[in-house]
C-alpha positions as semicolon CSV with decimal commas, in nm:
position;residue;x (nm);y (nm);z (nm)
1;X;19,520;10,064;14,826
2;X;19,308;10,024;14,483
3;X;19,496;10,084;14,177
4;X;19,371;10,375;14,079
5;X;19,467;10,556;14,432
6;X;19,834;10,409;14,337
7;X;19,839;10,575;13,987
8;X;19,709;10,899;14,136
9;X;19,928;10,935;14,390
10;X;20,229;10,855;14,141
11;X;20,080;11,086;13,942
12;X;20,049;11,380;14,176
13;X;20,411;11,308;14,280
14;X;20,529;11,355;13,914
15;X;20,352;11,666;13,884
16;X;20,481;11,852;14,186
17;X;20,809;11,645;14,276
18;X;20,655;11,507;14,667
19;X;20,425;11,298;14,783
20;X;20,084;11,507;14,861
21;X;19,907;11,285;15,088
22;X;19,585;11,415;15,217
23;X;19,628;11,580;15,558
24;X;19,480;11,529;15,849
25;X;19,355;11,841;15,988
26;X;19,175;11,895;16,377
27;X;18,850;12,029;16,287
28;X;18,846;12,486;16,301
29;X;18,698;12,600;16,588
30;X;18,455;12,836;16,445
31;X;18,455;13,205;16,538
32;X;18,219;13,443;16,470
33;X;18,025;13,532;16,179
34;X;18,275;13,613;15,845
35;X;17,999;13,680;15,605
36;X;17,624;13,691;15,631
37;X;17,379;13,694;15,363
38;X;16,961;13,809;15,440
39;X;16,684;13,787;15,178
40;X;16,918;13,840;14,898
41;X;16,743;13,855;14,573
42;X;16,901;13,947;14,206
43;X;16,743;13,883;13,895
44;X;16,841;13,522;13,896
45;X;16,750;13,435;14,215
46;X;16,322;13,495;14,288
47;X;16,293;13,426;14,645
48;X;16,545;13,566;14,913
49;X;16,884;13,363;14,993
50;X;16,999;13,435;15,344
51;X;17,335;13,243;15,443
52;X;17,592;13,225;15,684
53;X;17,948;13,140;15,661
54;X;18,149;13,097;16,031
55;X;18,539;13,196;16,109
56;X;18,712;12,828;16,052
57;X;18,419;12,728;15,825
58;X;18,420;12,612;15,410
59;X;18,059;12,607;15,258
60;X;18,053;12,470;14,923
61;X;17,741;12,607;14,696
62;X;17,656;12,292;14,460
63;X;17,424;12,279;14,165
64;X;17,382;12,238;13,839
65;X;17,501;12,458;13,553
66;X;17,254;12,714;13,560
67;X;17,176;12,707;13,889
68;X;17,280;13,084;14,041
69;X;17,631;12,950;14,209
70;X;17,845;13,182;14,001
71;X;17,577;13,486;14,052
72;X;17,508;13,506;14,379
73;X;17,877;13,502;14,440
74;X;17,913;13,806;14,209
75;X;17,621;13,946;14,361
76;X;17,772;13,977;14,719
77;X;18,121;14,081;14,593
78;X;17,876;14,396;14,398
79;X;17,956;14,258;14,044
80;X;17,576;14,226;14,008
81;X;17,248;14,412;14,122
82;X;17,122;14,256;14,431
83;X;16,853;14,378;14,708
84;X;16,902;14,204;15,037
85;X;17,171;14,258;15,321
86;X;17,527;14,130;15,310
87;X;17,781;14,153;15,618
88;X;18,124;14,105;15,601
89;X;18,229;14,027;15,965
90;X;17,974;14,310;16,144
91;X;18,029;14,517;15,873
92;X;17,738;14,627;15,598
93;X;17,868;14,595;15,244
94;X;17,721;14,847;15,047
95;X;17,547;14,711;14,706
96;X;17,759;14,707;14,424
97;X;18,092;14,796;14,569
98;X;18,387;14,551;14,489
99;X;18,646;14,795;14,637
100;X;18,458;14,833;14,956
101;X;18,418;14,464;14,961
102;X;18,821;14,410;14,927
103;X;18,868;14,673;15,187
104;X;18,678;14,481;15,445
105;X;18,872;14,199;15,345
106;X;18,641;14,000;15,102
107;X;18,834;13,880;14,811
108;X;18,681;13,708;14,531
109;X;18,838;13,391;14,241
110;X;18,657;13,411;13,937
111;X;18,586;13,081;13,740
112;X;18,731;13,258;13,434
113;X;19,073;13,364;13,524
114;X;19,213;13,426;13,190
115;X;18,899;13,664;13,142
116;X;18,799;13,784;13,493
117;X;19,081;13,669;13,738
118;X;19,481;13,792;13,515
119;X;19,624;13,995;13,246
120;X;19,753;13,769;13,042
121;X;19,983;13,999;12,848
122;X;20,160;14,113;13,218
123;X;20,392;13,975;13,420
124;X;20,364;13,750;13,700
125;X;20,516;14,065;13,861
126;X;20,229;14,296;13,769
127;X;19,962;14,039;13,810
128;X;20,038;13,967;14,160
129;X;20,089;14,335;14,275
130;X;19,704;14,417;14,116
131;X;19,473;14,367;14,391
132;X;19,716;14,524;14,638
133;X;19,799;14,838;14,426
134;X;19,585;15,104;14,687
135;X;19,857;14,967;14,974
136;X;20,221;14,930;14,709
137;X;20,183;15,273;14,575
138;X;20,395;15,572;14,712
139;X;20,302;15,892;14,778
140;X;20,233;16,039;14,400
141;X;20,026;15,729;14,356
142;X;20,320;15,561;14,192
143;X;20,393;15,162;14,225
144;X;20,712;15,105;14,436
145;X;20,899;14,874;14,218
146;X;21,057;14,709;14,508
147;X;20,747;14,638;14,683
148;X;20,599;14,474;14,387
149;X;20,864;14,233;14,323
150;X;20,888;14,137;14,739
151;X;20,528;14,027;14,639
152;X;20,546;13,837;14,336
153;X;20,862;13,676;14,516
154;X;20,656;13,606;14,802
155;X;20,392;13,422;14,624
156;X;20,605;13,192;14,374
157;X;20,747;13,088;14,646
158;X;20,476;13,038;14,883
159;X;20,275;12,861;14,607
160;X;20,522;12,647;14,415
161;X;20,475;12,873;14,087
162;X;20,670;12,701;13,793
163;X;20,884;12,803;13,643
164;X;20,954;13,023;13,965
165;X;21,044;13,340;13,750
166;X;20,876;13,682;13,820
167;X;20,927;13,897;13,507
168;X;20,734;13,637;13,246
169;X;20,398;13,696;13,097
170;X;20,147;13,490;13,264
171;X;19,996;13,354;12,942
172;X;20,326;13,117;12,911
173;X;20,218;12,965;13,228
174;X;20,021;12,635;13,272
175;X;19,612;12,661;13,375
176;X;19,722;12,532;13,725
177;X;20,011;12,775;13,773
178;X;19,792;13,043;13,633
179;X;19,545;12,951;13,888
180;X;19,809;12,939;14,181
181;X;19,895;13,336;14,085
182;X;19,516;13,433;14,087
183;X;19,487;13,264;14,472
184;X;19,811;13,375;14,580
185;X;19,783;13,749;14,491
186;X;19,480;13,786;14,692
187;X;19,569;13,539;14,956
188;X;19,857;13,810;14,974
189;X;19,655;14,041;15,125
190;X;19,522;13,809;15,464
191;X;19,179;13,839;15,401
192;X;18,921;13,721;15,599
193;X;18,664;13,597;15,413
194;X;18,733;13,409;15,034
195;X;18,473;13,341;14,756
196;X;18,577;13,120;14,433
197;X;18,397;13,011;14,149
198;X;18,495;12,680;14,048
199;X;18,909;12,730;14,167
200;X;19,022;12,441;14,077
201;X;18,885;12,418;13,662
202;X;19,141;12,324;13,427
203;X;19,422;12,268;13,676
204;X;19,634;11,958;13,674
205;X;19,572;11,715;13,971
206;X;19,876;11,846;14,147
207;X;19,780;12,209;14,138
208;X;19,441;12,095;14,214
209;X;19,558;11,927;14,610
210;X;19,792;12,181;14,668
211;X;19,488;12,427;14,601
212;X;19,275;12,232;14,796
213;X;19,526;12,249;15,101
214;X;19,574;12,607;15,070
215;X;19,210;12,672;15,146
216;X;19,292;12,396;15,453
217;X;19,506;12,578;15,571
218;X;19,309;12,940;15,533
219;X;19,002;12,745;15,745
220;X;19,274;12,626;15,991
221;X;19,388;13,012;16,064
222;X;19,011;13,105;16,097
223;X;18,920;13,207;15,749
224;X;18,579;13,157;15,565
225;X;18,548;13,051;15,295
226;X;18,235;13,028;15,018
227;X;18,327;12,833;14,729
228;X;18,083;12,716;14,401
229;X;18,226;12,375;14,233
230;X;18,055;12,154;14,003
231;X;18,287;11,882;14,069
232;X;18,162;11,644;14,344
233;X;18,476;11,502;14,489
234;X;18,594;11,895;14,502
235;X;18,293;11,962;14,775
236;X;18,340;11,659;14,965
237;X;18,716;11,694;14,994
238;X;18,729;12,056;15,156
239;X;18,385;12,172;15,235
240;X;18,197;12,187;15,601
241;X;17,909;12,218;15,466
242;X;17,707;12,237;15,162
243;X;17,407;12,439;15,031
244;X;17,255;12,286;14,745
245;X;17,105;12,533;14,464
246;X;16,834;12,498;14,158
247;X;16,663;12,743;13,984
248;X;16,837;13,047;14,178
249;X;16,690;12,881;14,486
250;X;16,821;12,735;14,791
251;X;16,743;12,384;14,803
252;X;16,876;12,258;15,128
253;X;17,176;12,228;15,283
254;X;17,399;12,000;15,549
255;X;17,697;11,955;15,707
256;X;17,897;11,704;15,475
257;X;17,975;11,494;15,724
258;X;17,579;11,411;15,668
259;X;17,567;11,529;15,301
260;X;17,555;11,241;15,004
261;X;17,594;11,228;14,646
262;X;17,237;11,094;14,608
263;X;17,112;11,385;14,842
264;X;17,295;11,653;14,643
265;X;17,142;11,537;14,269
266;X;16,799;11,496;14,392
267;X;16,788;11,883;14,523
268;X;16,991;11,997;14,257
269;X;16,767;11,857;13,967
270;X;16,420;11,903;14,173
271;X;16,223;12,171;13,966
272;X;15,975;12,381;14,131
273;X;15,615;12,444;14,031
């Protein structure tokens, strides 16, 4: 083993207290369709983007900063104006409808948590009962306090939050805990299809593999998931396949098994006439 594995091993090891070797996985059978994408346009992307992401599949969107990663995702979660066709499962998702797009079990991480993804000023408590709040409440529309806490419980635990405490503000929590709240609270509610923007920026290394074998283990139980990174070894660590994007275009795309470093930066700088 080269140095540098040895340090960051050790390394990750300090961070979460074990050894997180990478893990050997048998490839998903995929399933049907989770989430289809035809001729969707938006204001940053010209021509139509049609796509396809398989039960048991990861497809990693790669590009450059600038490239339409971030808004296509918030165009088929209906944070942004889009034309086109999107299908969660066999379902049509209406245009611009985030709650319809939770309800048919598409969840989406945004790249800026502190902004987009938590309430800082809440608890880890309230945080992680958010995106479930339409199934918690009672009767008179009222959070059950009880069923709140069983959730917050459920993902500390689950997701090695530290410290493991339910009642603090998130702010006092590291980027890579932070990060591990955002994923577990929707993650909480089994859906079957996951977008993230960029889920692993400004986590620690260990946060950043036990991330990484979270969304393992969501493409082992026949997830799908459609993630945007800008970090290389990121898309070749957990992705099937990936689509390469410039320009708000679709440049080309391959299973990574096939897929190159040299491949990816010639598409993702080619400029079009």
């Amino acid at each position: 083993m080269e140095g540098t594995e040895i340090e960051r091993s050790a390394m990750v090891k300090l961070m979460v207290g074990r050894d997180l070797e990478p893990v050997s996985q048998p490839k998903a059978k995929l399933g049907d369709l989770a989430l289809l994408l035809k001729d969707v346009k938006t204001d940053m992307h010209p021509d139509p983007i049609s796509l396809e992401v398989q039960q048991g599949e990861c497809v990693a969107l790669a590009g450059l900063v600038g490239s339409g990663r971030s808004e296509l995702l918030e165009a088929l979660f209906g944070l942004r104006q889009r034309s086109g066709s999107v299908h969660v499962g066999k379902t049509l998702l209406p245009p611009n409808n985030p709650v319809q797009a939770v309800e048919l079990g598409l969840c989406l991480i945004p790249e800026e948590r502190s902004e987009q993804g938590l309430s800082l000023n809440q608890t880890v408590k309230e945080n992680a009962a958010l995106p479930g709040l339409h199934r918690q409440a009672g009767s008179a529309g009222i959070l059950q306090k009880g069923t709140s806490e069983t959730v917050a419980q459920r993902i500390v635990g689950q997701f090695n939050v530290q410290p493991p405490l339910t009642n603090i503000p998130v702010r006092g929590l590291s980027g890579g805990n932070q990060q591990k709240v955002v994923l577990g609270k929707w993650l909480d509610l089994d859906p079957g299809m996951l977008i993230l923007d960029e889920p692993t920026r400004g986590v620690d290394v260990g946060a950043r593999e036990e991330i990484h074998q979270r969304l393992r283990d969501c493409v082992a139980a026949g997830k799908g998931v459609l993630f945007a990174s800008s970090e290389l070894e990121e898309i070749f660590a957990i992705s099937d396949r990936i689509v390469v994007m410039a320009e708000g275009r679709v440049m080309g795309s391959l299973p990574t098994s096939e897929a190159s470093e040299e491949w990816m930066m010639e598409l993702a700088t080619k400029v079009r006439s």
